[in-house]
C-alpha positions in Angstrom: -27.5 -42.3 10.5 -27.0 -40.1 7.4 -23.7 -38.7 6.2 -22.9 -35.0 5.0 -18.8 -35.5 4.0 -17.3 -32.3 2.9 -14.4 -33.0 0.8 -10.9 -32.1 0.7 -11.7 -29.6 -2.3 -14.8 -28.0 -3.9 -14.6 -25.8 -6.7 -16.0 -25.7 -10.4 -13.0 -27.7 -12.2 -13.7 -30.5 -9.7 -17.5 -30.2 -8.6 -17.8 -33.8 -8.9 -15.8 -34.2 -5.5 -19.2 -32.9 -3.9 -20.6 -36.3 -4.3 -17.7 -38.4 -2.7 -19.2 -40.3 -0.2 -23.0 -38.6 -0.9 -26.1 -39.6 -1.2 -27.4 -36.3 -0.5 -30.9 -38.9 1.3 -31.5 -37.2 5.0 -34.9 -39.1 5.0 -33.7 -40.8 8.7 -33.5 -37.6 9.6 -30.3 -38.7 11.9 -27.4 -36.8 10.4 -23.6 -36.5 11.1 -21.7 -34.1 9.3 -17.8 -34.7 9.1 -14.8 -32.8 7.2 -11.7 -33.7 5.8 -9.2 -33.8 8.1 -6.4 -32.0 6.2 -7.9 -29.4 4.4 -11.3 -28.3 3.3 -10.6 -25.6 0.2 -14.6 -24.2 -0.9 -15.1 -22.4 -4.3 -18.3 -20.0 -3.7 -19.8 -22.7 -5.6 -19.5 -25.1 -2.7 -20.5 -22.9 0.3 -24.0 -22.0 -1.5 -24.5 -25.6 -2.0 -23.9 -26.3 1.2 -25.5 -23.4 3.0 -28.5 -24.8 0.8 -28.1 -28.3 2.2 -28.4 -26.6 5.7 -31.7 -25.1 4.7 -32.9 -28.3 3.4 -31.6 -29.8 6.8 -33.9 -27.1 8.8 -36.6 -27.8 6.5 -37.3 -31.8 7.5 -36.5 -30.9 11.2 -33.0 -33.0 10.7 -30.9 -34.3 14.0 -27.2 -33.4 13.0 -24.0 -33.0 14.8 -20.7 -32.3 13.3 -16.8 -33.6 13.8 -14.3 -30.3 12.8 -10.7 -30.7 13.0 -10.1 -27.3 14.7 -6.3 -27.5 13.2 -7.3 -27.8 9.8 -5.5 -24.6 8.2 -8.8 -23.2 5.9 -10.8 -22.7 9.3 -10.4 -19.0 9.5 -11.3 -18.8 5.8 -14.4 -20.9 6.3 -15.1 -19.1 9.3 -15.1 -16.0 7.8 -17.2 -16.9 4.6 -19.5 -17.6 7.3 -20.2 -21.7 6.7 -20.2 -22.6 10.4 -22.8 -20.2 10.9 -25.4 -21.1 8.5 -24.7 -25.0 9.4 -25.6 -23.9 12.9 -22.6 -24.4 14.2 -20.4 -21.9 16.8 -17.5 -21.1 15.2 -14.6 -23.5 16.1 -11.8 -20.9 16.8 -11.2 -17.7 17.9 -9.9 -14.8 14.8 -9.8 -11.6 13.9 -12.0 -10.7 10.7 -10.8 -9.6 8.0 -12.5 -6.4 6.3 -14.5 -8.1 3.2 -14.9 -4.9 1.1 -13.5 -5.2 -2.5 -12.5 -8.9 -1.8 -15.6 -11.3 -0.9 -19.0 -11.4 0.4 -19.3 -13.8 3.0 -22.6 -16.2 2.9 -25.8 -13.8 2.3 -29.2 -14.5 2.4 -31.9 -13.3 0.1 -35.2 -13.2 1.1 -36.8 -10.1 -0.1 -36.2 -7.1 -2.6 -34.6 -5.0 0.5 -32.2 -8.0 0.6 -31.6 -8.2 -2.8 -30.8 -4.4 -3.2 -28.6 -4.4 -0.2 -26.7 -7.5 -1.7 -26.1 -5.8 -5.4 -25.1 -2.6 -3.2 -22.2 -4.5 -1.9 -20.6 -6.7 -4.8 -20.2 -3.3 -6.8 -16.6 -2.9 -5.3 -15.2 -6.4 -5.9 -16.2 -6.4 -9.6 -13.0 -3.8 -10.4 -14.5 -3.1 -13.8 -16.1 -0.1 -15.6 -19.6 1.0 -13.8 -21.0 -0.3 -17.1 -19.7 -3.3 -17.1 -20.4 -3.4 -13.6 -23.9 -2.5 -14.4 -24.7 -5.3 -16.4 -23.1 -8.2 -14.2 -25.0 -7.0 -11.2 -27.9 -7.2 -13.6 -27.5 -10.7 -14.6 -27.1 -11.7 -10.9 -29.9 -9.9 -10.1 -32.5 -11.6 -12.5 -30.8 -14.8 -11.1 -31.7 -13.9 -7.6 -35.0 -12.4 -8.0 -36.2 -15.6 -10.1 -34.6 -17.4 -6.7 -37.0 -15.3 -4.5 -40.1 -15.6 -6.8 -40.2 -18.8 -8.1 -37.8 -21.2 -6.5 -40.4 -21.8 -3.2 -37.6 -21.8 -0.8 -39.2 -20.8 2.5 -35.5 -19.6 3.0 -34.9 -17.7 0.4 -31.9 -17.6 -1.2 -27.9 -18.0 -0.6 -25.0 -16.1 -2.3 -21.4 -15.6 -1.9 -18.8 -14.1 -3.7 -14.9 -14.2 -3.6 -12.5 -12.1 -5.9 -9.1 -12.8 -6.8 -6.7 -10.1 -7.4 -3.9 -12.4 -9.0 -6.0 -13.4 -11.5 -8.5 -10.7 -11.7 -11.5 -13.4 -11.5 -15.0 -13.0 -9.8 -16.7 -16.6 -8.2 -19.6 -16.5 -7.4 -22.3 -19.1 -6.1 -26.2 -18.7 -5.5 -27.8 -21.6 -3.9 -32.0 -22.4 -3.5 -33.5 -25.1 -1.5 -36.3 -24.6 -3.5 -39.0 -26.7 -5.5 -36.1 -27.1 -8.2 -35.8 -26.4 -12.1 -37.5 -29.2 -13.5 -40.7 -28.1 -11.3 -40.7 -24.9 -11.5 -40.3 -24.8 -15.5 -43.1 -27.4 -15.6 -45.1 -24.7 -15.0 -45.2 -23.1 -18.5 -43.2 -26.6 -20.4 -43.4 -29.5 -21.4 -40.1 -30.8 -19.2 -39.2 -34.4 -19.0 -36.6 -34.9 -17.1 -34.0 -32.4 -14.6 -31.9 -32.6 -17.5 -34.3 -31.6 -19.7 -35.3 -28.5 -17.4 -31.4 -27.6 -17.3 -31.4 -27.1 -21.3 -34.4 -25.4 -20.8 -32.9 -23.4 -18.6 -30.4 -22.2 -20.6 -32.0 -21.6 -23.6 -32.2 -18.3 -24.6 -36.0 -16.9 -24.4 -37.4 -20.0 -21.9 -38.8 -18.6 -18.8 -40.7 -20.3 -16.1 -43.5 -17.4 -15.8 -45.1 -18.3 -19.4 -44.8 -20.2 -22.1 -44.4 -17.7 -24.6 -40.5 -17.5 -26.1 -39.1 -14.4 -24.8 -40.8 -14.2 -21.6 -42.8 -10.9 -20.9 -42.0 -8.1 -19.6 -41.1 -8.8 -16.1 -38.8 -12.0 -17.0 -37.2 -12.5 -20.4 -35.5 -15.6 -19.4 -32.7 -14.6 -20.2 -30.3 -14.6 -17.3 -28.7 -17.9 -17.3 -28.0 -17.6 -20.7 -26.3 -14.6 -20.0 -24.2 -15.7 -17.2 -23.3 -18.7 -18.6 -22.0 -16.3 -21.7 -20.1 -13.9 -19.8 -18.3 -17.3 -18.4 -17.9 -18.6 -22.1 -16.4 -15.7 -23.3 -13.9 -14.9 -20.5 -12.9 -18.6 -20.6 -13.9 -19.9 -17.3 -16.1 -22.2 -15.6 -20.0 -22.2 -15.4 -21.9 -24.4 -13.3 -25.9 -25.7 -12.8 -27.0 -28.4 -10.7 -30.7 -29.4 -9.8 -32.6 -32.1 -9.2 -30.6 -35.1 -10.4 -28.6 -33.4 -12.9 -25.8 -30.9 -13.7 -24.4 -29.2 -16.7 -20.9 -27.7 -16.4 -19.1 -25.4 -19.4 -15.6 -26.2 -19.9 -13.1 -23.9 -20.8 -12.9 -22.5 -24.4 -10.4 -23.1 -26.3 -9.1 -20.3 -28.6 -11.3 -17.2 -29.9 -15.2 -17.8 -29.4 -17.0 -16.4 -32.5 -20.2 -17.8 -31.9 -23.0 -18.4 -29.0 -25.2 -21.2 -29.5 -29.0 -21.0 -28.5 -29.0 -24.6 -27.9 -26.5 -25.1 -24.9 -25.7 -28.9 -25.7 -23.7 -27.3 -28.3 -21.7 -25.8 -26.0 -18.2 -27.1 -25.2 -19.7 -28.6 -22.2 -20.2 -31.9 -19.6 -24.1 -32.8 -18.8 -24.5 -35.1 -16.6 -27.7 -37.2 -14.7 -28.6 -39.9 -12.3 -26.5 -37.9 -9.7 -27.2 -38.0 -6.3 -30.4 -35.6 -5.9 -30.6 -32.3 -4.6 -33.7 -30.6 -4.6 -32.9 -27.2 -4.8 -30.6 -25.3 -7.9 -27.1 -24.4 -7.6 -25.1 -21.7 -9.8 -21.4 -21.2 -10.1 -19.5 -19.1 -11.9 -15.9 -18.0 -12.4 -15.8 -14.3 -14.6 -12.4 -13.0 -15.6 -12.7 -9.2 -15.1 -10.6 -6.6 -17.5 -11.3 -3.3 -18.4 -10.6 -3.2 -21.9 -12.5 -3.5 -25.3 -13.0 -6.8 -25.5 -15.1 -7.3 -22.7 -17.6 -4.4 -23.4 -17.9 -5.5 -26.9 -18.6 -9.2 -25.1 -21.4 -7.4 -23.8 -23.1 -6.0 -26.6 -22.4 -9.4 -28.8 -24.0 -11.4 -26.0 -27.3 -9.1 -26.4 -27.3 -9.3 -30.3 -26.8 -13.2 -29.7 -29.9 -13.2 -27.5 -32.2 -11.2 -29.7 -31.2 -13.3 -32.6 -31.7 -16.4 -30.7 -35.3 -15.2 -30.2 -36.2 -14.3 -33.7 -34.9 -17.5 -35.1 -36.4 -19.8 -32.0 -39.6 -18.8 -33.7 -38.7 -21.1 -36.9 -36.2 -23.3 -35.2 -36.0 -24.0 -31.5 -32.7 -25.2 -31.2 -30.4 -23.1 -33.8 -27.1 -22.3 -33.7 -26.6 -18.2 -33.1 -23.9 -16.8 -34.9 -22.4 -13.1 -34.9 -19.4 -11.0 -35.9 
């Protein structure tokens, strides 16, 4: 019998506790699902992933039961962000829900444009920011989530969450496919080698999965995970992609960021391979959220950064992009 162990503590700082004790291999198709017994803390990051798992579960017609400590003191939180319920599980205790408008969006599926819409409709009030700002951060996410509808294969569509902190004015966010992966759905249009490779791909300004061409076309410009992971960069927080075998995580930045770089493994970052595999893709990311000049002129730097990127990919793929 297979294992799904969620750990004491998932978030982007620490993703690597995803894997303790996981193989992520349901091929017995016997699985028992088990919790830490203390306390199970879940950044967005890790209830997309494992919402995703659950799909991936459904998908190969798994056997699973699960052993929940109904005293464990995070239930009603991951009650509420709705794990239980896309595990297929009743919820362990009785609570009274709290009202999630302008603080989090429980576990959400995305399966169509009407789904997608309704799902931008809602995040509007915990992004606390200007509408333009607001604007172009549901944007991003957007792109994101329509590439998971039209490309990732999933015949379960998509899974998002989202949590805000007030303290600390910070946005997480997690998106979750149990899709045909990056490194197959980039191969495609590219030449990938490896889920690594498709990762850097990924995030390369200008690389998109409908055509070869840099830039993209019209409809896709592959440009939003180099976005995201810029708006991450320059707020100095976390950024997370895992697929396949492989994951890249940006660390925080240290000091004042004058520069994005086209090429991502430039990036004060941690790549990493030969992890256990997970076919899907997994995003995380933490945004700090002010309303002040800084951030909107992050804005218009990352487009400039972009643009550039693309000009200059046409003489030398992986450049550095620099900007005042």
């Amino acid at each position: 019998m297979s294992t799904l162990y969620i750990p004491n503590s998932v978030a982007l700082r620490n993703f690597d506790a995803i894997f303790t004790n996981n193989t992520f291999d349901f091929s017995d198709k016997k699985i028992r699902i088990s919790f830490h017994n203390n306390y199970v803390a879940l950044h967005p990051v890790g209830l997309a992933f494992y919402a995703a798992i659950a799909d991936i579960i459904r998908a190969n017609n798994c056997d699973y039961s699960a052993s929940i400590k109904r005293s464990i003191p995070s239930i009603p939180y991951l009650q509420r962000m709705g794990l239980f319920k896309v595990l297929g599980f009743s919820n362990p205790i009785e609570t009274q829900e709290h009202e999630e408008t302008g603080r989090f969006i429980p576990l959400t599926k995305i399966r169509s444009s009407e789904e997608l819409d309704s799902f931008m409709r809602r995040i509007d009030p915990i992004l606390h920011t200007t509408r333009n700002n607001s604007r172009v951060i549901k944007h991003v996410f957007s792109e994101i989530l329509r590439n998971v509808i039209e490309h990732s294969q999933s015949q379960y569509g998509g899974n998002v969450c989202a949590t805000y902190n007030r303290k600390r004015k910070k946005i997480s966010i997690g998106i979750s496919d149990a899709g045909i992966g990056l490194q197959n759905s980039l191969a495609r249009s590219h030449k990938v080698l490896s889920c690594q490779d498709a990762i850097i791909k990924a995030l390369t300004p200008g690389v998109s999965g409908v055509t070869s061409r840099i830039g993209g076309n019209s409809e896709n410009a592959g440009a939003g995970l180099f976005f995201t992971k810029c708006i991450a960069q320059s707020t100095k927080n976390h950024f997370l992609i895992y697929s396949g075998d492989s994951y890249y995580k940006l660390k925080l930045s240290k000091g004042e960021l004058d520069q994005f770089c086209s090429d991502p493994t430039e990036d004060r970052c941690t790549i990493k391979s030969n992890l256990p595999y997970f076919q899907g893709t997994l995003v995380g990311i933490d945004i700090h959220i002010e309303d002040n000049e800084a951030f909107n002129n992050l804005i218009t730097n990352i487009g400039q950064a972009y643009a550039a990127s693309i000009k200059q990919s046409k003489k030398d793929y992986y450049s550095r992009i620099k900007f005042k």
